[in-house]
N, C-alpha and C positions, 0 to 999 in steps of 0.2 A: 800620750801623743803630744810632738811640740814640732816648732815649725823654727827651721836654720834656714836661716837666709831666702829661699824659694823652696827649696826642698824641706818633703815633709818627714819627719825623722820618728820611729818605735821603736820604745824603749821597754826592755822585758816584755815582750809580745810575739806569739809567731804569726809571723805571717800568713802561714796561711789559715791561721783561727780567725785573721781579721778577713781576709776574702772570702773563703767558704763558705758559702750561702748556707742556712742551719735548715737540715733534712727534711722535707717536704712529709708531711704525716700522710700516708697512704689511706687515701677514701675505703669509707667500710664495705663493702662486697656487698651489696641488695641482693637478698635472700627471699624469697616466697615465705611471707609470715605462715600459710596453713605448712609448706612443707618443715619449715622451721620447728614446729611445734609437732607435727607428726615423728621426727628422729628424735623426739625425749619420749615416748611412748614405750611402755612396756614391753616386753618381747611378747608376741601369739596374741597383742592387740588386734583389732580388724580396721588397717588404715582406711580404707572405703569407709565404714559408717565413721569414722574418727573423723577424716575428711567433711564428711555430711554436716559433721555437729559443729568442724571449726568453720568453715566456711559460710556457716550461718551465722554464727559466732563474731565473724568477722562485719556483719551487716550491720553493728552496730556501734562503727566506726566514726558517725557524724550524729548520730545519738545522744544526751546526757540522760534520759530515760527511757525504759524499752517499754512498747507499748504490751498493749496484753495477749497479740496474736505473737508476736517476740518470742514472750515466754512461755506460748502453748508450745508452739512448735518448736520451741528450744527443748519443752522437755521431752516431746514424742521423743526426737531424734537423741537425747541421753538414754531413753528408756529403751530404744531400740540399741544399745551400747550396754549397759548394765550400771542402771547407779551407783553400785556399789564400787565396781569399778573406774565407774566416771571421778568418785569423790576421790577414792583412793592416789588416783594419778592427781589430779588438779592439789590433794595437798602436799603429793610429793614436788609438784611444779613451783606452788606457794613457796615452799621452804627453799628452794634452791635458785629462784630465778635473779636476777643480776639488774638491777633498778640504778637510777642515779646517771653521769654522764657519759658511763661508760656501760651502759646497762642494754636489755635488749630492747629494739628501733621502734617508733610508734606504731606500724601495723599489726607488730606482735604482743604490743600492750592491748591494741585493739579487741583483737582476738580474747584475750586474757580478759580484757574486761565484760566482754560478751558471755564469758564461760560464768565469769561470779553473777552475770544476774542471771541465769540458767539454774545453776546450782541451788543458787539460794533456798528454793522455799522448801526443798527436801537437805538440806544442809542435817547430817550428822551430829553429835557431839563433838566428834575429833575432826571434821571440817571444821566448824563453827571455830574452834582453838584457831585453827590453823591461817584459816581468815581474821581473827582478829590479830593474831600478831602482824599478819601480812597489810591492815590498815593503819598498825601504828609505824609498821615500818614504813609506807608510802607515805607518811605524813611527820616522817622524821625531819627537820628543818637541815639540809645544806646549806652551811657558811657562807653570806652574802647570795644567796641562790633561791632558796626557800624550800616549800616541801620536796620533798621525791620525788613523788607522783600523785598530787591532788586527782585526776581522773580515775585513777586505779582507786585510791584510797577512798573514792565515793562510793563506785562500784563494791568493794567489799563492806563499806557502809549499807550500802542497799541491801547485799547479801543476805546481812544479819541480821537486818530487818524483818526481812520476811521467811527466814528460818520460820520452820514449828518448836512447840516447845519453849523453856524460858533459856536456854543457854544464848542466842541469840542477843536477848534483851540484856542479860546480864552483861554479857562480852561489849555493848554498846556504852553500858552504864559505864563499865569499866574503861573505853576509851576516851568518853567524853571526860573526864575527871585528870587525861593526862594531856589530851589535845588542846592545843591554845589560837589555835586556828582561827576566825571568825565562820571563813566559810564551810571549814568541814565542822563546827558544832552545828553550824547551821543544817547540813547533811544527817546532823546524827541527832539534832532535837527534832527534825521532817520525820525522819524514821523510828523514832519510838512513837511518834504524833503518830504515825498508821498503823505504827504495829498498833497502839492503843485504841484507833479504831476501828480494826479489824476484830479487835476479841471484844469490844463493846464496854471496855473499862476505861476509865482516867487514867493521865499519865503515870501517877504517882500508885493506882493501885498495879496495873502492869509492872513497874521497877520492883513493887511488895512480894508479888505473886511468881512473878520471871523467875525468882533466885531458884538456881537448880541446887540438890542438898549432896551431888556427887558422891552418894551413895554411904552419907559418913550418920553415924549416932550421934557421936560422939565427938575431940576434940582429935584422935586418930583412926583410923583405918589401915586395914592389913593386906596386902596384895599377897598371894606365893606365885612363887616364881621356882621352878625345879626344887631344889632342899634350900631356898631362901626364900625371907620373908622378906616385902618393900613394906617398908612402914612412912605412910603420908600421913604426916599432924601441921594442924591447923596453927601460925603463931601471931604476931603484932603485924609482920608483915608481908603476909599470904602463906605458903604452904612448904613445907619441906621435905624432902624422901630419903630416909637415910635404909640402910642392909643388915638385916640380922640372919647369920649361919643359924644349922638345925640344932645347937645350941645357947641358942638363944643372947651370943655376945652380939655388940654394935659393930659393925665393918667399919673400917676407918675411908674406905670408895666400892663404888659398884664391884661385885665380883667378875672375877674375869670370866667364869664359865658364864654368867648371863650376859656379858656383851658377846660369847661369841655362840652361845647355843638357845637363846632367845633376844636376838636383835632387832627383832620385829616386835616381840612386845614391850621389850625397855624400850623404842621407840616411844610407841603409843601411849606410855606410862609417862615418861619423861612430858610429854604433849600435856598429856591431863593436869601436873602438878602445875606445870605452867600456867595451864588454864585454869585453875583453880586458884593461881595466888593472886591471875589478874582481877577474877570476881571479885575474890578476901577484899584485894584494893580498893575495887570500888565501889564497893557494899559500904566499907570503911568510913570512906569518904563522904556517903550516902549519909550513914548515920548522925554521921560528926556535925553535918549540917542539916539535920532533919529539923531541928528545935528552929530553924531561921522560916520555915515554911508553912509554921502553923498549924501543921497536920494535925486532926483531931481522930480518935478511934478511941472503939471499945476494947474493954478488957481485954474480953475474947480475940481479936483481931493482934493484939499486942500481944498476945501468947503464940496464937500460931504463925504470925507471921515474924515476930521480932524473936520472943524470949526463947521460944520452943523450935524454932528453924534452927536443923544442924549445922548449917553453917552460918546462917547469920548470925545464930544464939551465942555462938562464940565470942562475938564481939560486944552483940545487946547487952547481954547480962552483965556486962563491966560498967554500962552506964547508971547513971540515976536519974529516974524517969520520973 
């Protein structure tokens, strides 16, 4: 742009790129967070009780902790639902929901966050999975931004917390070891603090005792699956699944008869190994820095809980003690 005489003169420009006002972004349409969440719902769901559980769900919108009537009556109203069902959808929700700045609106995070401290204290094994990857996602850092979603990501902090069982504690072990947050370790050192005194142990013997052994002996384990075997072994850096046909060669990827005539349980398989290499991780990590903290035990305690545990042995036994 240069200026002749009074008149103002463009050069290689169109005109009208320089008037055009650049296109106004269309406001996002307000949506009723319960009905929002009611159209991902299963087909032969019962919207009425679904309704009942989000719309309580949603009461803990001005909330950072639910108190304990919260979570009674949060769970009547699942239990009146089917927990099995409840978990089912909530970790197809997990995997699929749209976080970040284009993600879905705070009344329906709302919602969402009400449903993980419901869920929690009956949380699954393949929940449990499903929430921990879902805390490390809300806690992913956006460029000049920061987390995702620190609220969410506490909420599935709490979850896990209060899960039964060690998969819970394990999945916490293993966030805390990748999160750099101040205030979600702070979220996730509160929450092993009650899981630990809930079962009346130290912190350090809950992390010992948490570890789940995901069903393995050994350094693999054998799934079948139609005339294929999934084989998950244990390595350096958590867990891997590879395919052997009914003679017994290596598949170079999944068979196509099991993505398309057991899709529901490669699902759930695929979930496990995942959850299982996050433990590997931070079991790993656990150990790598066990010598900085002084911990003293007996023999016995060293065998069952380090050398002879099938999946932390895997790693124990490499050390020298």
């Amino acid at each position: 742009i240069g200026l002749v005489g009074s008149e103002m003169c463009i050069r290689d420009r169109n005109w009208e790129d320089v008037v055009s006002p650049e296109p106004r972004r269309e406001k996002r349409k307000r949506v009723n967070p319960i009905e929002a969440w009611c159209e991902r719902l299963p087909a032969g769901s019962s919207v009425a009780d679904w309704t009942a559980l989000l719309e309580h769900a949603l009461r803990s919108a001005n909330k950072s902790r639910p108190s304990q009537r919260f979570l009674r009556d949060g769970g009547r109203l699942r239990d009146a639902i089917d927990p099995a069902h409840v978990q089912q959808t909530l970790i197809a929700w997990l995997e699929t929901v749209t976080l970040g700045e284009n993600g879905i609106p705070e009344d329906q995070r709302d919602v969402l966050k009400g449903l993980l401290w419901i869920v929690g204290p009956g949380a699954d094994e393949a929940l449990v999975a499903a929430i921990g990857s879902f805390a490390l996602a809300c806690f992913k850092k956006i460029p000049d931004v920061g987390p995702t979603s620190v609220k969410l990501g506490n909420a599935a902090v709490f979850a896990l917390g209060r899960s039964s069982g060690g998969h819970g504690v394990a999945a916490l072990s293993a966030i805390a070891s990748k999160v750099r947050y101040a205030s979600a370790r702070r979220q996730i050192e509160r929450a092993l603090d009650d899981a630990a005194g809930r079962a009346g142990v130290s912190r350090v013997e809950l992390e010992e005792i948490g570890v789940p052994d995901f069903g393995f002996d050994g350094p693999q384990r054998w799934v079948a699956l139609g005339s294929y075997m999934a084989e998950i072994s244990l390595c350096g850096g958590g867990a891997t699944l590879r395919w052997k046909n009914e003679r017994g060669k290596v598949l170079k990827s999944t068979p196509t008869a099991i993505r398309k005539e057991h899709a529901t349980e490669l699902s759930a398989l695929r979930r496990e190994v995942k959850e299982i290499s996050a433990v590997a991780s931070g079991q790993l990590r656990r150990l790598e820095s066990l010598w900085l903290t002084g911990r003293v035990m007996t023999v016995d305690v060293l065998r069952e809980r380090y050398l002879e545990h099938p999946l932390v042995g895997f790693y124990a036994r490499r050390l020298v003690w």
